[in-house]
BALOBA-1460 file (C-alpha; in Angstrom, 3 decimals):
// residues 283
<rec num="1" residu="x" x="0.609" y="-46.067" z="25.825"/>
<rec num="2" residu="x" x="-3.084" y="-44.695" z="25.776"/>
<rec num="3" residu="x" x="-1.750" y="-41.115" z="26.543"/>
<rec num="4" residu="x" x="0.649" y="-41.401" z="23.550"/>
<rec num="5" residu="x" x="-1.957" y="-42.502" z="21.131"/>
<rec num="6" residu="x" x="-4.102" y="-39.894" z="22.578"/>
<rec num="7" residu="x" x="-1.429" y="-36.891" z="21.814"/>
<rec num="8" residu="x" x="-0.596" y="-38.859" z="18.175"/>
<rec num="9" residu="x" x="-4.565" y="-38.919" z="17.587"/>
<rec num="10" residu="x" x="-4.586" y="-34.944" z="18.547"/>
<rec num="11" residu="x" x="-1.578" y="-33.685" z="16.779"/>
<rec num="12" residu="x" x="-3.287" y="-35.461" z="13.806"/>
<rec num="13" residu="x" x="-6.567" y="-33.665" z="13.589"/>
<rec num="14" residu="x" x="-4.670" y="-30.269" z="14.818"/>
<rec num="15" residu="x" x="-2.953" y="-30.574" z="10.914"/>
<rec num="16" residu="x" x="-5.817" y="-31.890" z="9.457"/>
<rec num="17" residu="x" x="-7.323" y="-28.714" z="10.580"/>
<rec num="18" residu="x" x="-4.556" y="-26.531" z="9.664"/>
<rec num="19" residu="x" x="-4.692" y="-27.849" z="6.107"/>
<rec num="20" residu="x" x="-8.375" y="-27.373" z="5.856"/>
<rec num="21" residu="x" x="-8.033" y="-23.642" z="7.172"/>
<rec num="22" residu="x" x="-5.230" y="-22.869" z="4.496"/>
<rec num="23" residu="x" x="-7.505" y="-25.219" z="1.674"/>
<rec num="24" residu="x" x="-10.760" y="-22.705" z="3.021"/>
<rec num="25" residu="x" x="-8.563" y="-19.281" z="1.811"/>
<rec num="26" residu="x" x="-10.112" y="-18.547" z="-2.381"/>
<rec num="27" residu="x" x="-7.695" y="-16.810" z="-4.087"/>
<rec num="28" residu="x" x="-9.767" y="-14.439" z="-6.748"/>
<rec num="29" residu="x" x="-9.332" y="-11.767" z="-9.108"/>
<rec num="30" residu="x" x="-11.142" y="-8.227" z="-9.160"/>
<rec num="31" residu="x" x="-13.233" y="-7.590" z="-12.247"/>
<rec num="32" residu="x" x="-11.190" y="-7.345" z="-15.292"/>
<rec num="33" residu="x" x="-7.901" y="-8.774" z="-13.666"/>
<rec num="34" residu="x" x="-6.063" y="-11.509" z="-13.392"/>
<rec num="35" residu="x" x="-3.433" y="-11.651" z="-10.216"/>
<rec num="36" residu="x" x="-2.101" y="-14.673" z="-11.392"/>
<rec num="37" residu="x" x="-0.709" y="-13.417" z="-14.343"/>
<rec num="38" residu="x" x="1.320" y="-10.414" z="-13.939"/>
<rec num="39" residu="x" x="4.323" y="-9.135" z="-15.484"/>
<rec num="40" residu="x" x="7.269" y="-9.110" z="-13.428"/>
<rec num="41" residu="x" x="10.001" y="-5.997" z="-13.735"/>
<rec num="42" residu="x" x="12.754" y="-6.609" z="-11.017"/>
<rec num="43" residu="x" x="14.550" y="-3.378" z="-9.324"/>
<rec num="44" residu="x" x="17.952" y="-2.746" z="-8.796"/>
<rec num="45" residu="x" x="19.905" y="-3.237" z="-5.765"/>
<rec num="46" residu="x" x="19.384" y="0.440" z="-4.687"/>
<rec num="47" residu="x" x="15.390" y="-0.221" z="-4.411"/>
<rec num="48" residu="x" x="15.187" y="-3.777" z="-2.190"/>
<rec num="49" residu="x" x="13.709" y="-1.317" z="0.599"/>
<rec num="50" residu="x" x="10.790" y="0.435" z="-2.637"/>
<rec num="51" residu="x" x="7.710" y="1.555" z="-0.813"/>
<rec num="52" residu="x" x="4.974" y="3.690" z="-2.729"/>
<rec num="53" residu="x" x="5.485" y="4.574" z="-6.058"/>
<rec num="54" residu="x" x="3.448" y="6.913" z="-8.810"/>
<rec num="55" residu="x" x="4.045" y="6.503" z="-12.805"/>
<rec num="56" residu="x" x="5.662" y="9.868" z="-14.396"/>
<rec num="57" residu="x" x="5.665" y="10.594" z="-16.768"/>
<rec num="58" residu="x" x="4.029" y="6.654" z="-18.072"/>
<rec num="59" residu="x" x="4.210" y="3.757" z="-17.011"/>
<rec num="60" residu="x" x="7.846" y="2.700" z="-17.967"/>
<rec num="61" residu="x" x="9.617" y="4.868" z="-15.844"/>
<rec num="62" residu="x" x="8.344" y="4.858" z="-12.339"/>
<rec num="63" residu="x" x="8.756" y="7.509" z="-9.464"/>
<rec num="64" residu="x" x="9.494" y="5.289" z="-5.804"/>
<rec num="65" residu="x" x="10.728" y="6.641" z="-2.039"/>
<rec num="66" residu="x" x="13.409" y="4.051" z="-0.319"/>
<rec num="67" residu="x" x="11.815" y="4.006" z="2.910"/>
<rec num="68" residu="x" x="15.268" y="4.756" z="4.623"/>
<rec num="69" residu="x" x="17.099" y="7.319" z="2.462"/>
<rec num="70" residu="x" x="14.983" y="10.162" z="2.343"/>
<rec num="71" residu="x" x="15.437" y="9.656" z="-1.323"/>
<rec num="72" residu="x" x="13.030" y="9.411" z="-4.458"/>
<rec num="73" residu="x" x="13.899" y="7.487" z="-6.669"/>
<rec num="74" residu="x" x="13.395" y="7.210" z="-10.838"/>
<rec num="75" residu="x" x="12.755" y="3.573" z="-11.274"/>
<rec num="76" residu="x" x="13.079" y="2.436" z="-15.491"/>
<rec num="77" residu="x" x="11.711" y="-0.911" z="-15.482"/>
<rec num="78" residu="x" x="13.517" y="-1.590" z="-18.737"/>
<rec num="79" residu="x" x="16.863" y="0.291" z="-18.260"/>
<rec num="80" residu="x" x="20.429" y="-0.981" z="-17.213"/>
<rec num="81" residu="x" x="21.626" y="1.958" z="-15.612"/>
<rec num="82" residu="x" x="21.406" y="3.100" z="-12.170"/>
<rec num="83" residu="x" x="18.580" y="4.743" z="-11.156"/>
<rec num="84" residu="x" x="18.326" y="8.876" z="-11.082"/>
<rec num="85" residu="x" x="17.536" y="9.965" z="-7.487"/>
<rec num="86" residu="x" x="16.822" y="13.132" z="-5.698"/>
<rec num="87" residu="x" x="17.473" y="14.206" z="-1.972"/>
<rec num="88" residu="x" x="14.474" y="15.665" z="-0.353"/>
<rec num="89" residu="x" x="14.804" y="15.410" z="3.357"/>
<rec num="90" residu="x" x="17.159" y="13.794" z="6.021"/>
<rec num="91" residu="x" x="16.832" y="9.528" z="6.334"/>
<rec num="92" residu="x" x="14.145" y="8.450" z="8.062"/>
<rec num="93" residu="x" x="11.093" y="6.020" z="8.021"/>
<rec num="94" residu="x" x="9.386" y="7.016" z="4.304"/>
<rec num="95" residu="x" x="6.565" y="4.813" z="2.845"/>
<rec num="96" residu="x" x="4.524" y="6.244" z="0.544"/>
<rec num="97" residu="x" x="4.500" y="9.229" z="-2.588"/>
<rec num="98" residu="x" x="1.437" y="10.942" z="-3.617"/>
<rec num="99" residu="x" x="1.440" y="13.429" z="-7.024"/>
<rec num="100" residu="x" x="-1.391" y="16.205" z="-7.052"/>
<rec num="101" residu="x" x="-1.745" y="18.990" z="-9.120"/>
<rec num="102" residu="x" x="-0.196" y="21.029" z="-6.763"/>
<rec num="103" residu="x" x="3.055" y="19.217" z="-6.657"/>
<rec num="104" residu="x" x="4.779" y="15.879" z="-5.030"/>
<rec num="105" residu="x" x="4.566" y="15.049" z="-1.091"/>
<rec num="106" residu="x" x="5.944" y="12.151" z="0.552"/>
<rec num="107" residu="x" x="3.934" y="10.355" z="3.606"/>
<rec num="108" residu="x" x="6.467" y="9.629" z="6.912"/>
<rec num="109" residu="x" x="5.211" y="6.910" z="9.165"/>
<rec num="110" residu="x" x="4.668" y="9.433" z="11.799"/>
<rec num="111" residu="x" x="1.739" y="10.772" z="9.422"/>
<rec num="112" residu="x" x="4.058" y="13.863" z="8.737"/>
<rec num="113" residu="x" x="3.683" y="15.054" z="4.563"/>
<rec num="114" residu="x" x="6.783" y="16.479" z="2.953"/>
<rec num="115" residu="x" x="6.128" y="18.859" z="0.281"/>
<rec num="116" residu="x" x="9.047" y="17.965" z="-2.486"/>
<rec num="117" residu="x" x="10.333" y="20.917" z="-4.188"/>
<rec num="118" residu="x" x="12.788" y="21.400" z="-7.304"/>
<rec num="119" residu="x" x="12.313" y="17.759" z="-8.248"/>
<rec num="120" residu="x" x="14.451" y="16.209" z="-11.079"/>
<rec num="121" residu="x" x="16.826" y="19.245" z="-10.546"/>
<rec num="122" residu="x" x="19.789" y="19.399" z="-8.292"/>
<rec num="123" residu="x" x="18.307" y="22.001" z="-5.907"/>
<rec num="124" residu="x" x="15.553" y="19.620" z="-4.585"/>
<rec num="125" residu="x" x="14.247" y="20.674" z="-0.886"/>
<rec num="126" residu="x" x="10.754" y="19.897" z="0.827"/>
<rec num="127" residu="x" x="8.334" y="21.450" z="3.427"/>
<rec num="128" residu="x" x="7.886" y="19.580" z="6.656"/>
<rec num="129" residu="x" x="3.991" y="19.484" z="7.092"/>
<rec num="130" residu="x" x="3.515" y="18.016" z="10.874"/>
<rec num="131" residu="x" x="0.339" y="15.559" z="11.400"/>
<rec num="132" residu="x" x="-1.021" y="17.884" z="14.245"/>
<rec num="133" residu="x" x="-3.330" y="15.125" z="16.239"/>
<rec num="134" residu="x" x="-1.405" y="13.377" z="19.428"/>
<rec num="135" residu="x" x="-1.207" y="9.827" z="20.570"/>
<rec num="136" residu="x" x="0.551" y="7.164" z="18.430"/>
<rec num="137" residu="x" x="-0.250" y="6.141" z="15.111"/>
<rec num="138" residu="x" x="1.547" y="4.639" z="12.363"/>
<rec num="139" residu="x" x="0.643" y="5.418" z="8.582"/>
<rec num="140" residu="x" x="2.110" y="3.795" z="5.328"/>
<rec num="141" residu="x" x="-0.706" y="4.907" z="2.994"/>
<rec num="142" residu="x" x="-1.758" y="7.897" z="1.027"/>
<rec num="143" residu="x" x="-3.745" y="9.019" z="-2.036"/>
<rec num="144" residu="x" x="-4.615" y="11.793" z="-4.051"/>
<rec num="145" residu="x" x="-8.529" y="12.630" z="-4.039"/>
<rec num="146" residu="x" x="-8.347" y="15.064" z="-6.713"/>
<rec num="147" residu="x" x="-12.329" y="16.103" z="-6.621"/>
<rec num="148" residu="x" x="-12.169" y="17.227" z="-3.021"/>
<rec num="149" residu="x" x="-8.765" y="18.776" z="-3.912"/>
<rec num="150" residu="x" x="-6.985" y="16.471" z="-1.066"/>
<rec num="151" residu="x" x="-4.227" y="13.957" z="-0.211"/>
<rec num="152" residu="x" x="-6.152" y="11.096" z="1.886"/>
<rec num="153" residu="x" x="-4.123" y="9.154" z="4.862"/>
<rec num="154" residu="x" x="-5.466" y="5.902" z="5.886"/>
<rec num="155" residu="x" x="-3.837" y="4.955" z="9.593"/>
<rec num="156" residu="x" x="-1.706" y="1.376" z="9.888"/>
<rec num="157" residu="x" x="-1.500" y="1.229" z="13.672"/>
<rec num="158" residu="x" x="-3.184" y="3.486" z="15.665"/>
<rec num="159" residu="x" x="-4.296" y="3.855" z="19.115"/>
<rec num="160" residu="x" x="-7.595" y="5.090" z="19.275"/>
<rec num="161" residu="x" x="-8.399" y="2.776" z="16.298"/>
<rec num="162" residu="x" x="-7.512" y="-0.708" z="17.886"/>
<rec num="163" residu="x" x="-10.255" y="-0.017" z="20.942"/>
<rec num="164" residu="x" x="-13.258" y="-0.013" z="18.849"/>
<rec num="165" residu="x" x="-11.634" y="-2.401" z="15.545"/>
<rec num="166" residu="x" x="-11.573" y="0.188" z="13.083"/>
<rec num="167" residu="x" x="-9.513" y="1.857" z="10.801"/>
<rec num="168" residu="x" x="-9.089" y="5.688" z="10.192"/>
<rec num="169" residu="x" x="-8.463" y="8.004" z="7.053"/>
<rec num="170" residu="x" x="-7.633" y="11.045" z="7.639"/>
<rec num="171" residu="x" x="-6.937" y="14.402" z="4.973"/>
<rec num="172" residu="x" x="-4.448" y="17.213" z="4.492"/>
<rec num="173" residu="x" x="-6.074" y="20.021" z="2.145"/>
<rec num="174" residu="x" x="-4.119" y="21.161" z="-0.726"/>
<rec num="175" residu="x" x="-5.576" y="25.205" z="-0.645"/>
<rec num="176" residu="x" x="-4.927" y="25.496" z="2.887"/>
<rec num="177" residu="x" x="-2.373" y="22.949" z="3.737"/>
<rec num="178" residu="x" x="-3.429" y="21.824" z="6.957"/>
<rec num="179" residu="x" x="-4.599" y="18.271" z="8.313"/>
<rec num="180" residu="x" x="-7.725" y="17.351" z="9.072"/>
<rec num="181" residu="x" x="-7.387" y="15.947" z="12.919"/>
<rec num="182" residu="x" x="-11.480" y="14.484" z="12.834"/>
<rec num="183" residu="x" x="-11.326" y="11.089" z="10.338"/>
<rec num="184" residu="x" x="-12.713" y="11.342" z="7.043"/>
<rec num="185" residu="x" x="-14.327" y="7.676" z="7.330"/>
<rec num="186" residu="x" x="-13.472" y="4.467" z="8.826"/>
<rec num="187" residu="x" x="-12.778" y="0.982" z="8.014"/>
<rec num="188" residu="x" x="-15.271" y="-1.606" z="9.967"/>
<rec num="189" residu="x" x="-12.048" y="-4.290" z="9.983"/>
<rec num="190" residu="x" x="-14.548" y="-6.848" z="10.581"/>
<rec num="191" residu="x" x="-16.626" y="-6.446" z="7.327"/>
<rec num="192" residu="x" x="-13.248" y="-6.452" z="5.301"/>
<rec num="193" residu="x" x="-12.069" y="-9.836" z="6.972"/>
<rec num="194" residu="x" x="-16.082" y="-11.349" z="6.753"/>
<rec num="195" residu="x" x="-15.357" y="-10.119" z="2.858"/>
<rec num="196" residu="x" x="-12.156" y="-11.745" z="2.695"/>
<rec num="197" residu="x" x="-13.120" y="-14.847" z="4.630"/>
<rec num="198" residu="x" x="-10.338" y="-14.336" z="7.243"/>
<rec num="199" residu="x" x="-10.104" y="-13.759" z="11.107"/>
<rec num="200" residu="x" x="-8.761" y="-11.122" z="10.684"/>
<rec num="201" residu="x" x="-8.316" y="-8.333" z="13.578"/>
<rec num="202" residu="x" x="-6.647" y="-5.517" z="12.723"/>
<rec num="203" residu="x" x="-6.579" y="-3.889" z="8.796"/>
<rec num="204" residu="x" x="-3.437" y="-2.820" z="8.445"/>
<rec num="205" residu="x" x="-2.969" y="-0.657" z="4.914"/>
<rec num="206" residu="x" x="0.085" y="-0.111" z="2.866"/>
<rec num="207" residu="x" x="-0.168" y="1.528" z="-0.176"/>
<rec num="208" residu="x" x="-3.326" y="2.889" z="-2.053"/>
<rec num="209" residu="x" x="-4.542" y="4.264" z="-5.679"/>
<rec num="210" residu="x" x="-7.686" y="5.486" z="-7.062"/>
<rec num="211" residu="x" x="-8.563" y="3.314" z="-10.409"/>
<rec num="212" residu="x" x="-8.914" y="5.956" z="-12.907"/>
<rec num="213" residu="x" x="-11.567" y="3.935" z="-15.009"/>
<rec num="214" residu="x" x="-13.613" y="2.700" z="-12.523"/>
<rec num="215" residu="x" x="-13.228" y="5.779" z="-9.645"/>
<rec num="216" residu="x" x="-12.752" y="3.650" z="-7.024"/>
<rec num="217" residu="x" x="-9.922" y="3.131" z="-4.173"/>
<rec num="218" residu="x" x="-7.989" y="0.088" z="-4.433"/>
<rec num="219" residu="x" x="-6.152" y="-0.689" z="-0.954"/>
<rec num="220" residu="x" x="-2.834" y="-3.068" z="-0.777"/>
<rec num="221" residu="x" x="-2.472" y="-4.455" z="3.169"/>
<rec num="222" residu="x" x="0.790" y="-6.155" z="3.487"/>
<rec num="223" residu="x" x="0.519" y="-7.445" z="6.618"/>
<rec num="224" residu="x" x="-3.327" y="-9.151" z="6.112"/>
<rec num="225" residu="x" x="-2.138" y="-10.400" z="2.417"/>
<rec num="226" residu="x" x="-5.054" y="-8.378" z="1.007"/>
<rec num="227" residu="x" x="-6.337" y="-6.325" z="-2.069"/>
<rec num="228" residu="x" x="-9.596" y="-4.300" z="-0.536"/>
<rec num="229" residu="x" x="-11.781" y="-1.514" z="-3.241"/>
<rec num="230" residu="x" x="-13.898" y="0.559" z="-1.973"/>
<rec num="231" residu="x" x="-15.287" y="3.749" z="-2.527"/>
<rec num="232" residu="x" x="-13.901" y="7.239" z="-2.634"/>
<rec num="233" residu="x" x="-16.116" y="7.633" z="0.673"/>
<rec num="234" residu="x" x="-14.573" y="4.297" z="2.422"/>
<rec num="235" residu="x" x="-17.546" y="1.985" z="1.965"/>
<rec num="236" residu="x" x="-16.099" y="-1.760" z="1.207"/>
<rec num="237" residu="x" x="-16.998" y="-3.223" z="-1.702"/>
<rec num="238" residu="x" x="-14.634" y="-5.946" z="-1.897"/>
<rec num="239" residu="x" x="-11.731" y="-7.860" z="-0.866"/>
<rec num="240" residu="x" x="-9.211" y="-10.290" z="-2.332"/>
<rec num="241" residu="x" x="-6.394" y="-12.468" z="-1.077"/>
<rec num="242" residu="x" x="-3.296" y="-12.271" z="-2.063"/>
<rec num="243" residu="x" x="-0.604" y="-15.377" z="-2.450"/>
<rec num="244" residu="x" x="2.695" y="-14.764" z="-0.785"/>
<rec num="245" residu="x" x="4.155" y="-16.368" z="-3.545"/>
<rec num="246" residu="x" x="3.582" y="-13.597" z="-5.884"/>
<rec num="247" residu="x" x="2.932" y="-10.482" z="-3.303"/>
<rec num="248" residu="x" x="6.051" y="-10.926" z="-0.735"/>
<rec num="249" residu="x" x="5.592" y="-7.586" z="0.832"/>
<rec num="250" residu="x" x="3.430" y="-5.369" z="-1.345"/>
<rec num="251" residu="x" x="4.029" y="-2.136" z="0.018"/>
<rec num="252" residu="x" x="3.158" y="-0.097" z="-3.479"/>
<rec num="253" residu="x" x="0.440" y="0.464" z="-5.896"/>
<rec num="254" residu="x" x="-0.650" y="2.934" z="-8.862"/>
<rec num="255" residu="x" x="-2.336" y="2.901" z="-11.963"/>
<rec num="256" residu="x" x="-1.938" y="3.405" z="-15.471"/>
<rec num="257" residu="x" x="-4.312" y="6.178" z="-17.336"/>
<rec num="258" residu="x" x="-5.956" y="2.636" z="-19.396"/>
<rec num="259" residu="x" x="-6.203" y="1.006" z="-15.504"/>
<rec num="260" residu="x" x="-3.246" y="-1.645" z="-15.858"/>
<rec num="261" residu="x" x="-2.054" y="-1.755" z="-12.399"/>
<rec num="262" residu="x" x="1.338" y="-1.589" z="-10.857"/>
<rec num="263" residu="x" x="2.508" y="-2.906" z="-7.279"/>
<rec num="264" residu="x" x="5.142" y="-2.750" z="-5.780"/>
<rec num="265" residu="x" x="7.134" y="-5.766" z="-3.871"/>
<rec num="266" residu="x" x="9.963" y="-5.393" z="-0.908"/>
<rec num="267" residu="x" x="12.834" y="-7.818" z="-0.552"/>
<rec num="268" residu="x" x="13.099" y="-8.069" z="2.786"/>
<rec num="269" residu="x" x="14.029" y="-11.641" z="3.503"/>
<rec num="270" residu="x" x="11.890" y="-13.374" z="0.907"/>
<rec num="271" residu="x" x="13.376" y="-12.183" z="-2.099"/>
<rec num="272" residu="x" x="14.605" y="-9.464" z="-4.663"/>
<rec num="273" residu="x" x="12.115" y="-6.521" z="-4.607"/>
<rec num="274" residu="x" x="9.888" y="-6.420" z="-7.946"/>
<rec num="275" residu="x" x="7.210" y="-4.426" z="-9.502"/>
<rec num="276" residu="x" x="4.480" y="-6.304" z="-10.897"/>
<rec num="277" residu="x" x="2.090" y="-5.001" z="-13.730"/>
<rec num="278" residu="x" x="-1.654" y="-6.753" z="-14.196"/>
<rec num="279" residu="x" x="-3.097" y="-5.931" z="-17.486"/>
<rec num="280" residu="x" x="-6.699" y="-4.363" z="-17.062"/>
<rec num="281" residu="x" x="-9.638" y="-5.739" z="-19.293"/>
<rec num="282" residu="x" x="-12.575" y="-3.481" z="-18.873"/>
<rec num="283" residu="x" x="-15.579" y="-5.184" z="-19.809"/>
């Protein structure tokens, strides 16, 4: 009788615990945003698997890879019709698209770029750029760093990053096309999760933007239900929680030219895939 009591008196404080933990998470807003409140566009059945997407040519109609197809799609958040794609490479594991000024290049998990040529024509084709550095990694995330003339790669899951709790960005330049195999900076995961107020272990990135107001990087992880900014150098500056509710697998995010920002939601097993829109208010 004592020993039952005993496990009933445990399993009682174990939730009261659990419920304190989940009542300790803040969910907060960045400066001059509200993720509360977004707008919420819904995507056809085509994009349920919609990974990183850029706006072009605005904000209305939205350029997004299928991480399967080897497809890029031209996502019009008000239209009825199916969506225009293009055929750049062979299926495969795609999750991000980054537009420079030298053209369009999609990120494979294996850190491989593919240069996209001919797009919105029927003669579309790409160049296979390889990520040159060995050992495993695992990359969803990339971003154009148009002063240094660069696409930036942050790592998911690597190797040589989980040893020392850190997370890598690494660069392919545009005049010479060739990667960068030495990282550019590195995430200290244990500042972002002391910023977020988590336990966090791993940072685990999947999608990424530079604000075009304020010049700094705004960082979507999935997997750790977080928005992280830093800046263009990889110093963290701040870090948000996301609700599931809203953010069911964020796996894109870009930017309008007036800093209203755009992510992108999977459907996985939660849900029909979305793209949301919060409204920037620059103080």
């Amino acid at each position: 009788m004592k020993l039952r009591a005993g496990l009933i008196l445990f399993a009682f404080l174990l939730s009261c615990n659990s419920f304190g933990d989940r009542e300790e998470k803040v969910y907060n807003s960045p400066k001059g945003y509200d993720l509360k409140t977004p707008v919420r566009y819904r995507v056809r059945e085509s994009m349920q698997e919609i990974s990183g997407i850029v706006l072009y040519p605005d904000e209305h109609r939205i350029m997004a890879v299928n991480d399967e197809e080897g497809r890029i799609y031209q996502v019009d958040v008000a239209g009825t019709t199916p969506y225009p794609h293009y055929k750049f490479a062979k299926s495969g594991d795609y999750e991000d698209i980054c537009k420079t000024d030298s053209g369009w290049f999609v990120l494979k998990s294996n850190g491989s770029l593919f240069e996209v040529h001919g797009l919105f024509t029927d003669s579309v084709y790409s160049d296979h750029h390889k990520f040159p550095k060995s050992g495993k990694r695992e990359f969803e995330t990339t971003y154009y760093d148009k002063d240094s003339n660069r696409i930036v790669m942050i790592c998911k899951n690597c190797a040589d990053d989980k040893k020392e709790g850190k997370t890598s960005a690494y660069s392919f330049d545009l005049a010479t096309r060739t990667f960068d195999t030495v990282a550019i900076y590195r995430f200290d995961n244990s500042e972002i999760a002391k910023l977020a107020g988590s336990d966090m272990r791993f940072f685990k990135p999947s999608a990424a933007a530079v604000h075009p107001v304020e010049k700094r990087l705004y960082i979507i992880a999935s997997v750790n239900g977080l928005l992280v900014i830093c800046d263009l150098h990889g110093h963290v500056q701040e870090a948000y929680n996301l609700k599931h509710r809203l953010f069911l697998q964020p796996e894109g995010i870009d930017f309008a030219p007036n800093g209203d920002m755009y992510i992108s939601n999977e459907g996985g097993y939660d849900g029909t895939a979305s793209i949301l829109k919060f409204t920037y208010n620059a103080r």
